[in-house]
DOGULO-32012 format. One record per residue (C-alpha): x, y, z; residue in three letters; residue number from 0. Coordinates in steps of 0.02 Angstrom, whole numbers, plus 50000, padded with zeros to 5 digits. Layout:
N
<xx X&yy Y&zz Z&code ALA&pos NUM>
...
//
This chain:
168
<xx 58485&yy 58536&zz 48966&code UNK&pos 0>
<xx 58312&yy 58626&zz 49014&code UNK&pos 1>
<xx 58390&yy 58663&zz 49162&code UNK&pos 2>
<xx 58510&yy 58790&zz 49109&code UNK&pos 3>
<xx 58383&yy 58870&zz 48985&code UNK&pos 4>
<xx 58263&yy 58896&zz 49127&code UNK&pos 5>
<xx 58324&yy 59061&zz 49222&code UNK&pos 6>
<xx 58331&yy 59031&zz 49394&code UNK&pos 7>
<xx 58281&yy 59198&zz 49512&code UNK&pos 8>
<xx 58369&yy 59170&zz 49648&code UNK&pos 9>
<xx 58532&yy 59142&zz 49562&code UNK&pos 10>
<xx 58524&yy 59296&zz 49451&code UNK&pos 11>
<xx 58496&yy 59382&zz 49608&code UNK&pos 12>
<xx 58652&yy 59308&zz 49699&code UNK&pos 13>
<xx 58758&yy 59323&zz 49517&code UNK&pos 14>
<xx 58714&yy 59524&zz 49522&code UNK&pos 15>
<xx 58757&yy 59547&zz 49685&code UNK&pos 16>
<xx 58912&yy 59437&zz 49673&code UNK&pos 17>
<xx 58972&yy 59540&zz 49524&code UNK&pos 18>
<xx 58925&yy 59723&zz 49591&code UNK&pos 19>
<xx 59025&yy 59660&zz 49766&code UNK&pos 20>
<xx 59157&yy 59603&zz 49640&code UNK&pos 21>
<xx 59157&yy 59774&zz 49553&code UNK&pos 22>
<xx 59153&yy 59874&zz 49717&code UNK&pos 23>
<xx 59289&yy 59792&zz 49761&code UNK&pos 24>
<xx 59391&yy 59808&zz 49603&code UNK&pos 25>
<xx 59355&yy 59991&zz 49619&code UNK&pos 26>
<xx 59417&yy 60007&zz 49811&code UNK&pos 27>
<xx 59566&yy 59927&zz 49785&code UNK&pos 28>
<xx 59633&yy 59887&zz 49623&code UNK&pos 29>
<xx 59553&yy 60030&zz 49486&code UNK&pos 30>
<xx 59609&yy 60174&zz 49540&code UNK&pos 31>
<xx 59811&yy 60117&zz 49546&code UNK&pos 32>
<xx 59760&yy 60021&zz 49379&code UNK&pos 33>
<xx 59700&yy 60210&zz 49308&code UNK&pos 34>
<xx 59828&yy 60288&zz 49391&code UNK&pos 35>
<xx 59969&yy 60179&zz 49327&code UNK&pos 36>
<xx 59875&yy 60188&zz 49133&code UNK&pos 37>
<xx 59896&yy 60371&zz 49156&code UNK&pos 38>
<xx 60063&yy 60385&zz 49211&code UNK&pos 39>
<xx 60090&yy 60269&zz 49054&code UNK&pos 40>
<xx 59990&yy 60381&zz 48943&code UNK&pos 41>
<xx 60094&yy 60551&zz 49017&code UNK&pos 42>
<xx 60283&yy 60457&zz 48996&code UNK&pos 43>
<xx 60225&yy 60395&zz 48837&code UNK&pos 44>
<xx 60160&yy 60583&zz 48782&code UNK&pos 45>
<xx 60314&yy 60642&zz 48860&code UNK&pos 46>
<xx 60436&yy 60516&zz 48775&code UNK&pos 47>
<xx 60344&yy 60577&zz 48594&code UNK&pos 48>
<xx 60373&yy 60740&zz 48648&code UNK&pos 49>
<xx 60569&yy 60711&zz 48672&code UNK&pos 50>
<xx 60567&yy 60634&zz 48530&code UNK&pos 51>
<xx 60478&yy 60775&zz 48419&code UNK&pos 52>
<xx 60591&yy 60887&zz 48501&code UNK&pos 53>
<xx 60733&yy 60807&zz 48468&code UNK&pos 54>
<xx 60685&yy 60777&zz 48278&code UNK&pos 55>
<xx 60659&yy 60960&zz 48273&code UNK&pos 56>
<xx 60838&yy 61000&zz 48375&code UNK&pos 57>
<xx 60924&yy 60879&zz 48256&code UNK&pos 58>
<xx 60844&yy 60969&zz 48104&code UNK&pos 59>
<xx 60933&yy 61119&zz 48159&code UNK&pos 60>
<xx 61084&yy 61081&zz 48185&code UNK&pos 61>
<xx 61072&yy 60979&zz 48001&code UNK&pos 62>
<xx 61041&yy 61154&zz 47949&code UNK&pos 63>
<xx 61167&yy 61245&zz 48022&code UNK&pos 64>
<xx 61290&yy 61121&zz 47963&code UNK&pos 65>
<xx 61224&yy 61135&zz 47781&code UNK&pos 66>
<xx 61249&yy 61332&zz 47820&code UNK&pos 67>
<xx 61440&yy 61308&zz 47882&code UNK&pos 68>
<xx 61469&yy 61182&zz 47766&code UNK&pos 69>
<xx 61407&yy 61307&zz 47622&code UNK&pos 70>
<xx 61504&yy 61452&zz 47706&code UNK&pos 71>
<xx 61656&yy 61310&zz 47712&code UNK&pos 72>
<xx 61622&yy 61257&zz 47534&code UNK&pos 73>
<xx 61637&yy 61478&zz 47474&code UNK&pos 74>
<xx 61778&yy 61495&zz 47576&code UNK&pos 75>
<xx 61873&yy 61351&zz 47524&code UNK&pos 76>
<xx 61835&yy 61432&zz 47333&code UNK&pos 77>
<xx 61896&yy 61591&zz 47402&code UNK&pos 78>
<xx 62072&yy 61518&zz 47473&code UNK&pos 79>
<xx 62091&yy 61406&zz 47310&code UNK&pos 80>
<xx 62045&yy 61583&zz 47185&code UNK&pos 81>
<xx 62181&yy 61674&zz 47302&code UNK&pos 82>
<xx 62305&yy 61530&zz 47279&code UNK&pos 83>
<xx 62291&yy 61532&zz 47116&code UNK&pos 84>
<xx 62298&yy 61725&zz 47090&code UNK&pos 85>
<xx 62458&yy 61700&zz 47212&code UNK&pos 86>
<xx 62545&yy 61564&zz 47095&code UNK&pos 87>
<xx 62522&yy 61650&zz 46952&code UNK&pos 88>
<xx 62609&yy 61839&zz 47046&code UNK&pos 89>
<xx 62719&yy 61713&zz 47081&code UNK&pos 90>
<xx 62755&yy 61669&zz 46935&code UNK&pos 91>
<xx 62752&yy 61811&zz 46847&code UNK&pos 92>
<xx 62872&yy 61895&zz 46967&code UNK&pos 93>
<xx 63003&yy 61730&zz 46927&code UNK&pos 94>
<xx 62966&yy 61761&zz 46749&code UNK&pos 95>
<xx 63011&yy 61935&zz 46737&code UNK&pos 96>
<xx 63148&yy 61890&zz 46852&code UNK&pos 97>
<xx 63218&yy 61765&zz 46740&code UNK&pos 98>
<xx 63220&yy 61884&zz 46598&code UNK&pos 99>
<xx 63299&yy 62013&zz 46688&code UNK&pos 100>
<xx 63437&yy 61879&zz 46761&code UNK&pos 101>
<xx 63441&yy 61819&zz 46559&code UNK&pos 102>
<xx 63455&yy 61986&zz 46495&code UNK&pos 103>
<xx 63585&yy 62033&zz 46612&code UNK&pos 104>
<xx 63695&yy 61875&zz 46573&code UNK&pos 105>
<xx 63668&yy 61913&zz 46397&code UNK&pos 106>
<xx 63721&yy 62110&zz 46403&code UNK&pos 107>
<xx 63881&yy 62025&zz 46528&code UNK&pos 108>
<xx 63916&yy 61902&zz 46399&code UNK&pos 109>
<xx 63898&yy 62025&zz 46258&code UNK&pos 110>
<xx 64033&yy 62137&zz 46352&code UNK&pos 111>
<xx 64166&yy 61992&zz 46402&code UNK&pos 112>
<xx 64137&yy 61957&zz 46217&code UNK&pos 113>
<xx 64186&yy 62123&zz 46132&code UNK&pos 114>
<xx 64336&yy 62145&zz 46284&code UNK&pos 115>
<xx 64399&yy 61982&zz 46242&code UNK&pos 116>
<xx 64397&yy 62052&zz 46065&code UNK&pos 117>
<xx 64463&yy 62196&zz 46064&code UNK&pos 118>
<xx 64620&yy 62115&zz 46167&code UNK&pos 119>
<xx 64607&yy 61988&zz 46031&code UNK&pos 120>
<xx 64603&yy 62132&zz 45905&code UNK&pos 121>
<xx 64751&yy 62200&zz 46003&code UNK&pos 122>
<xx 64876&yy 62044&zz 46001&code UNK&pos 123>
<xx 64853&yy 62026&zz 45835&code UNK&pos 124>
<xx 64897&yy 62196&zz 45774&code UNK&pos 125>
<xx 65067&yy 62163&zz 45867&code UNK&pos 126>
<xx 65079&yy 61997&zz 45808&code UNK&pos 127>
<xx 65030&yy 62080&zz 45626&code UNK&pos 128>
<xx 65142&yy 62230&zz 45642&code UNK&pos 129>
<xx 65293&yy 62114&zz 45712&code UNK&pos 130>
<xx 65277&yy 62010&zz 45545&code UNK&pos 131>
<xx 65271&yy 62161&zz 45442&code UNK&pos 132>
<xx 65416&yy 62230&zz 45521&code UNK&pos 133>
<xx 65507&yy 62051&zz 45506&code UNK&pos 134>
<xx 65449&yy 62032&zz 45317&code UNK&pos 135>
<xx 65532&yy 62208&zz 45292&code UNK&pos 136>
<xx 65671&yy 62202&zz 45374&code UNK&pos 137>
<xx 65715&yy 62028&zz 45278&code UNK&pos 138>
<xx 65645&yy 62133&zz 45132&code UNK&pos 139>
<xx 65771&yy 62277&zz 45165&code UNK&pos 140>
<xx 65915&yy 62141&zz 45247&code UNK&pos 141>
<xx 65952&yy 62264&zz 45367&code UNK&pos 142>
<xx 65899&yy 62279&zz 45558&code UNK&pos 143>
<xx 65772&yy 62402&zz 45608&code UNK&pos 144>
<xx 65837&yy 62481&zz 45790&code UNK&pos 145>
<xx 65697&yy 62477&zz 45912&code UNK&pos 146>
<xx 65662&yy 62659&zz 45919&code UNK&pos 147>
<xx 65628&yy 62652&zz 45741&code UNK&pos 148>
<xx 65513&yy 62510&zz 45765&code UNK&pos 149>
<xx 65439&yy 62580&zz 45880&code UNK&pos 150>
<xx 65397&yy 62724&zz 45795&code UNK&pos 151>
<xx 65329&yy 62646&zz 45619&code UNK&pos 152>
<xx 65228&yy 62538&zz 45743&code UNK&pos 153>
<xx 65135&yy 62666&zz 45815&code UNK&pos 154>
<xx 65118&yy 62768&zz 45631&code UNK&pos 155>
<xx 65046&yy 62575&zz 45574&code UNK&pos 156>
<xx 64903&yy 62579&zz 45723&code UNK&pos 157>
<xx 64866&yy 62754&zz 45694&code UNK&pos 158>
<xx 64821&yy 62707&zz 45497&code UNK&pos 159>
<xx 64710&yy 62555&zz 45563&code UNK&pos 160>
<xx 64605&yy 62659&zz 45702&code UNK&pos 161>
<xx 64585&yy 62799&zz 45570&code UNK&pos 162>
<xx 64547&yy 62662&zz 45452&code UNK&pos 163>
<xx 64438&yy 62589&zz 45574&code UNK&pos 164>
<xx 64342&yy 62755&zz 45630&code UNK&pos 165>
<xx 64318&yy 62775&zz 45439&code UNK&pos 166>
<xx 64229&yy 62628&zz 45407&code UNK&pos 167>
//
């Protein structure tokens, strides 16, 4: 054990030399690829970061301009639903108004069949009237009435209802 805690010249000497031999060598052949290749590391590494950062920052923008169409999407979806709705309700306006016209047309129609159909009404039933009368009299007088004659009391008898009518 003395041994190796006495220092021994000779082989400090030969353990330097072996060593700086060992470094020379190291250096000659295999440090400078071993540098070189830690650099070339380093550089793709940087560069790889660098892709990265830039493609952070080229994925930021397009986020952005997304959030910009989508926005500018988003107002003019709002715009085509407003002008839908503005739409619908011409729409329906225009059917409204058309409805009323169509139901105010029917109506005035309807009103006119009515008073035609009533005044022909009106009509048969004068005759139908006046033909009783002139029955009832003529049982009343037991004689027959020629037609000119009944003709010609029929007439008098619708000229006393129009006047009658105009009257009122």
């Amino acid at each position: 054990m003395n041994r190796l805690l006495d220092p021994d010249t000779g082989m400090i000497i030969w353990t330097i030399v072996t060593f700086l031999a060992l470094v020379l060598v190291l250096k000659l052949s295999a440090w400078g690829p071993l540098l070189r290749a830690i650099a070339e590391r380093d550089s793709r590494i940087k560069a790889n970061v660098d892709a990265a950062e830039a493609a952070r920052a080229a994925a930021e923008q397009v986020r952005a301009d997304l959030d910009v169409q989508m926005a500018g999407l988003s107002a003019k979806g709002r715009e085509l639903l407003a002008q839908a709705q503005k739409e619908a309700e011409a729409l329906r306006i225009r059917l409204r108004a058309s409805a009323e016209a169509d139901s105010a047309s029917l109506r005035q129609k309807t009103m006119q069949d009515l008073a035609a159909e009533k005044d022909r009404l009106v009509g048969e039933l004068r005759k139908e009237v006046a033909g009783l009368s002139v029955l009832a009299a003529e049982k009343l007088i037991r004689k027959s009435i020629d037609a000119g004659v009944q003709k010609s009391v029929l007439e008098d008898f619708y000229r006393d209802l129009d006047a009658r009518k105009a009257a009122n």
